[in-house]
C-alpha positions as CSV (number, residue, x, y, z in Angstrom):
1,X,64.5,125.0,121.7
2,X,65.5,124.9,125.8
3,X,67.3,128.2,126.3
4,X,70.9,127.8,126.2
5,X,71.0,125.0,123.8
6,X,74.4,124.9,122.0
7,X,74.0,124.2,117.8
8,X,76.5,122.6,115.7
9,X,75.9,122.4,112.1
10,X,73.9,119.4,110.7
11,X,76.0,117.1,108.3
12,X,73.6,114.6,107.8
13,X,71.9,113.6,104.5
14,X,69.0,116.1,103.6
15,X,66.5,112.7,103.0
16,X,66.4,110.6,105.9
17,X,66.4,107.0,105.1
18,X,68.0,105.4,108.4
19,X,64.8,104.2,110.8
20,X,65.4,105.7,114.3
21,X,67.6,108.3,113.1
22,X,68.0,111.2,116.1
23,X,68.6,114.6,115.3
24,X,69.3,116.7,118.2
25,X,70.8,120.3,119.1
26,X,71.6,121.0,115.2
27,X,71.2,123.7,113.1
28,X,69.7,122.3,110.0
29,X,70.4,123.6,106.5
30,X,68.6,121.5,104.0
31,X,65.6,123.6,102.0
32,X,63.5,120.4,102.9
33,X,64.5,118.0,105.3
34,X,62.6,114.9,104.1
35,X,61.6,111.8,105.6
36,X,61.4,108.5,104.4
37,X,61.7,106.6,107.4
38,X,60.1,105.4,110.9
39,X,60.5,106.6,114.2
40,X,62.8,109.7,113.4
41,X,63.2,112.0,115.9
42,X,64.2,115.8,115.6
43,X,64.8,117.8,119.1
44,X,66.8,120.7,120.2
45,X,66.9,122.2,116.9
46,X,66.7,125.2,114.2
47,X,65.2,124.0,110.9
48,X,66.3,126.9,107.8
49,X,63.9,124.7,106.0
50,X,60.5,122.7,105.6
51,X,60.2,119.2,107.2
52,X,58.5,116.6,104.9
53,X,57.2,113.3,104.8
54,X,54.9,112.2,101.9
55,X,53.3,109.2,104.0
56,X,51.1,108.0,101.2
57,X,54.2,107.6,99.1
58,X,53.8,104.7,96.5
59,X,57.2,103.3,98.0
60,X,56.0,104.1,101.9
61,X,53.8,101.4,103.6
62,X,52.8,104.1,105.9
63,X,55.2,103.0,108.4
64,X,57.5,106.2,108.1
65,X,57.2,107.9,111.4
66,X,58.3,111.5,113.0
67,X,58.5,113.4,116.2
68,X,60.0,117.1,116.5
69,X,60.5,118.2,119.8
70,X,61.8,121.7,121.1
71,X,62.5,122.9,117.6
72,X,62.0,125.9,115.6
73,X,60.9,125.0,112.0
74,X,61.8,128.3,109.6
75,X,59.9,127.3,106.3
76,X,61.0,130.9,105.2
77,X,59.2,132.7,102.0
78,X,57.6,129.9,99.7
79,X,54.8,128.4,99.0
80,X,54.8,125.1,100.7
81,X,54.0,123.6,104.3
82,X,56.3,124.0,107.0
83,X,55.5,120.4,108.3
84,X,53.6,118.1,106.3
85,X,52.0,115.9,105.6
86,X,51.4,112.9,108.4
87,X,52.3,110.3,111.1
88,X,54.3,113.1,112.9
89,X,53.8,114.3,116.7
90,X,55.3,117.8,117.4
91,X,56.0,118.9,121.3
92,X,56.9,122.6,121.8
93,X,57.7,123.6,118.2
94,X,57.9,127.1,116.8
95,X,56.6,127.1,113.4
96,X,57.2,130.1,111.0
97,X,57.0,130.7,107.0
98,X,55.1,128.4,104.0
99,X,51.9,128.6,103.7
100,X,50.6,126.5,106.7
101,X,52.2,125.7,109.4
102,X,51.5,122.3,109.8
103,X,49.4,120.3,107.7
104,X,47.9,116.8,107.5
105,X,46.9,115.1,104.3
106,X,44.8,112.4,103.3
107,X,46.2,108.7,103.8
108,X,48.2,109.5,106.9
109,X,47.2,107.7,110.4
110,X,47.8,110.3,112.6
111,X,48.8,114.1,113.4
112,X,49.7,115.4,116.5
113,X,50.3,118.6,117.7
114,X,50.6,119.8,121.6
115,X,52.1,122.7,123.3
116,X,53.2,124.7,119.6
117,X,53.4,127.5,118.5
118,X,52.2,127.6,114.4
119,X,52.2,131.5,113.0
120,X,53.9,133.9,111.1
121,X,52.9,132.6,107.5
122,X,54.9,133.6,104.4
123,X,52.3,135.6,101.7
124,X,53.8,135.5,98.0
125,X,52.5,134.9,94.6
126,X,52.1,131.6,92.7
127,X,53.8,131.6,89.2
128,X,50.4,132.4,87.7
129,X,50.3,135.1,89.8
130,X,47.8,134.2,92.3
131,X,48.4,135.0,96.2
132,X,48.7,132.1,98.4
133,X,46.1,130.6,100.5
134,X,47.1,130.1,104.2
135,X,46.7,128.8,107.3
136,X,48.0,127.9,110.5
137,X,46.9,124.0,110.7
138,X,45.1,122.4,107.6
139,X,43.8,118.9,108.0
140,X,42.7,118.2,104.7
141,X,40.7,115.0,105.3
142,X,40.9,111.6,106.0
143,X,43.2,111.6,108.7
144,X,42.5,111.5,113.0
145,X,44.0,114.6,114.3
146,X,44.8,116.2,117.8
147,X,45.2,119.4,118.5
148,X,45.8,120.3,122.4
149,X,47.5,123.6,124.0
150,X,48.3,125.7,121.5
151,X,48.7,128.5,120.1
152,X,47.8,128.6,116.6
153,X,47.4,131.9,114.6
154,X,47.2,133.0,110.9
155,X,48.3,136.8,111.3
156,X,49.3,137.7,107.7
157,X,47.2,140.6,105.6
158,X,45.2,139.9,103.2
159,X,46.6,140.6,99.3
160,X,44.7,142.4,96.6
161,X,41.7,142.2,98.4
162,X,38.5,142.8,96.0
163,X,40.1,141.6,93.4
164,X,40.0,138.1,91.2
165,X,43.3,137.8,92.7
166,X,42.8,137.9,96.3
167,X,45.0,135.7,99.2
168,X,45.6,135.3,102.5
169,X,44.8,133.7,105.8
170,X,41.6,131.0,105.6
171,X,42.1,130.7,109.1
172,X,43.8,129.5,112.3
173,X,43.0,125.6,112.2
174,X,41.7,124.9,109.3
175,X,39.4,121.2,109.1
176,X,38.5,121.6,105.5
177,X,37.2,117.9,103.6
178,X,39.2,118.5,100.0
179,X,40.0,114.8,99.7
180,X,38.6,113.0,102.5
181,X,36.4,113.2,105.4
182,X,37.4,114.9,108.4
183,X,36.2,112.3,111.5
184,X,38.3,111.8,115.3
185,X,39.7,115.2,115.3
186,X,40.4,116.4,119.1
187,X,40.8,120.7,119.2
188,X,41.6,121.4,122.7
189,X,42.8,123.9,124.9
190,X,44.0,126.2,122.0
191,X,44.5,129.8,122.0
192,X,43.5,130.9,118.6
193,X,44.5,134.4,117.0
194,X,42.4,137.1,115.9
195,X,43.5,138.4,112.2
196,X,40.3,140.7,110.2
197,X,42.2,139.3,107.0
198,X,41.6,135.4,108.2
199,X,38.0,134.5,106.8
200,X,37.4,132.2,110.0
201,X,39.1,131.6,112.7
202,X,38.4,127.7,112.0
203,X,36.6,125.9,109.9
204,X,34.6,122.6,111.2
205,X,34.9,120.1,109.0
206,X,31.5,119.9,107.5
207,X,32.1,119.7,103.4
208,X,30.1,118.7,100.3
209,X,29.4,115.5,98.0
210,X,31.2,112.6,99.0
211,X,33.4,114.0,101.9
212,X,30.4,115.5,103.6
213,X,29.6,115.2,107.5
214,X,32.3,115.9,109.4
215,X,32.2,113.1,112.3
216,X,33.5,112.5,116.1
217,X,35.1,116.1,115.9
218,X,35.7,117.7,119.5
219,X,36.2,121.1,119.5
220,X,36.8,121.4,124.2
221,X,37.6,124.4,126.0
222,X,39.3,126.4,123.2
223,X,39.9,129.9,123.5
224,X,39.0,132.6,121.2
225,X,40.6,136.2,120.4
226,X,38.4,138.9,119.3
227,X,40.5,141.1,116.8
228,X,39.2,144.2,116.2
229,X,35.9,143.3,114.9
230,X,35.5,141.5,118.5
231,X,34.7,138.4,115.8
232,X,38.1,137.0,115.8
233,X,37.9,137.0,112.0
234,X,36.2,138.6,108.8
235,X,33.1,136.9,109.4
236,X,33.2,135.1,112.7
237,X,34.8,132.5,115.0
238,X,33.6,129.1,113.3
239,X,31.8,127.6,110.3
240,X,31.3,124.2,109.1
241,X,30.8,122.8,112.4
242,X,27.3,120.6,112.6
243,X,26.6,119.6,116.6
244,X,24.4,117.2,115.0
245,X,26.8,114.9,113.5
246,X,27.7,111.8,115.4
247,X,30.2,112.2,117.8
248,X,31.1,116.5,117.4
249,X,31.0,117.7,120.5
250,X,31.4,121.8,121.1
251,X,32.0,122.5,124.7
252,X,33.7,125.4,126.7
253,X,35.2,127.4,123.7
254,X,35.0,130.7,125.0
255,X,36.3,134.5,123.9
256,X,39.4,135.3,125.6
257,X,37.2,137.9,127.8
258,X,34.6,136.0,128.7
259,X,31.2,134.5,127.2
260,X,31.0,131.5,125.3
261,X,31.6,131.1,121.7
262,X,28.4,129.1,119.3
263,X,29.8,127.0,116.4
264,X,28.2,127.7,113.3
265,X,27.3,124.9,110.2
């Protein structure tokens, strides 16, 4: 939020139903702040909570709509996105704890995500015991996506590595087909963290069976950190990216010293 922005508590209802509701300079205590509505706007704000809107609801005509501006989303230690799951648009937001910390789901229209800040995951254990998976963007298919001037890391260590058990960071922005293909995603001008513990820094989109061939994915003038394996990650920058898939274009992505960085299928 702008520096010097003066919070008063938020007394409003923790499910937004009201279209066009505005929520600005608040302090927001709800565990989720949901959203079933269109055209909300959150700006100027602290968020002790996840931000929520199931788009492909069975009572949602996909007409429910979000922006958060100039807001720090605090998704604190669970295992759940701190913004999820479609039609939003964030501008400047600082986005902290959950799992990922933005994430797009099948079903949605759009996702949008420009000059933010997505980091500093939340690493726990499911009730069967099994560490989380995270991430600092997953689109998990089926949805157009932009990414552009960000920075976008997934900087927790790995849990009970070697083991049947083993969690942690996927990776930084995270285009992974589970139910849906991945097709008009723009990545550009991102700054993507180094973590060992991520497996990739991204992942491409490219996926299996039905939801195979990634398509019209732009990955432009990213840049990559190089970590202390000069790799970014555990076993490189990129995977799942196929040039040869109508319309993915890989231009420009470069290491943050210098010399360009080759996608990978």
């Amino acid at each position: 939020m702008p520096a010097g922005t003066a919070l008063t508590t938020y007394t409003g209802p923790c499910t937004i139903t009201t279209d066009g509701t505005v929520v600005d300079s608040k302090t927001v205590n709800c565990d989720t702040l949901t959203v079933h509505a269109k055209n909300v706007q959150i700006k100027n704000s602290k968020i002790n909570g996840n931000v929520w809107m199931d788009q492909d609801s069975l009572s949602n005509p996909n007409t429910w709509s979000m922006t958060i501006t100039d807001t720090e989303v605090d998704a604190g230690a669970r295992d759940i996105p701190a913004i999820c799951c479609g039609n939003y648009s964030l501008l400047r937001v600082n986005s902290h704890g959950g799992h990922n910390g933005a994430q797009c789901e099948n079903g949605a229209m759009y996702c949008n995500i420009t000059d933010s800040y997505l980091h500093g995951q939340f690493n726990g254990k499911s009730l069967g015991g099994v560490p989380y998976h995270l991430g600092g963007f997953l689109n998990d298919g089926g949805t157009p996506s932009s990414l552009v001037h960000n920075t976008v890391v997934c900087d927790h260590p790995v849990e009970l590595e070697n083991t049947a058990q083993e969690g942690g960071c996927t990776g930084d922005i995270n285009l992974i087909p589970n139910f849906g293909i991945i097709e008009n995603v723009l990545v550009k001008d991102n700054l993507m963290g180094a973590n060992y513990d991520s497996a990739f820094c991204t992942y491409g989109g490219e996926g299996g069976g039905l939801n195979a061939h990634a398509n019209h994915v732009v990955y432009q003038n990213n840049v990559f950190e190089r970590g202390k394996n000069n790799m970014c990650a555990r076993y490189g920058p990129v995977t799942q990216f196929d040039v040869n898939q109508p319309g993915n274009v890989w231009t420009g992505n470069v290491w943050e010293d210098g010399g360009a960085v080759a996608p990978s299928k």
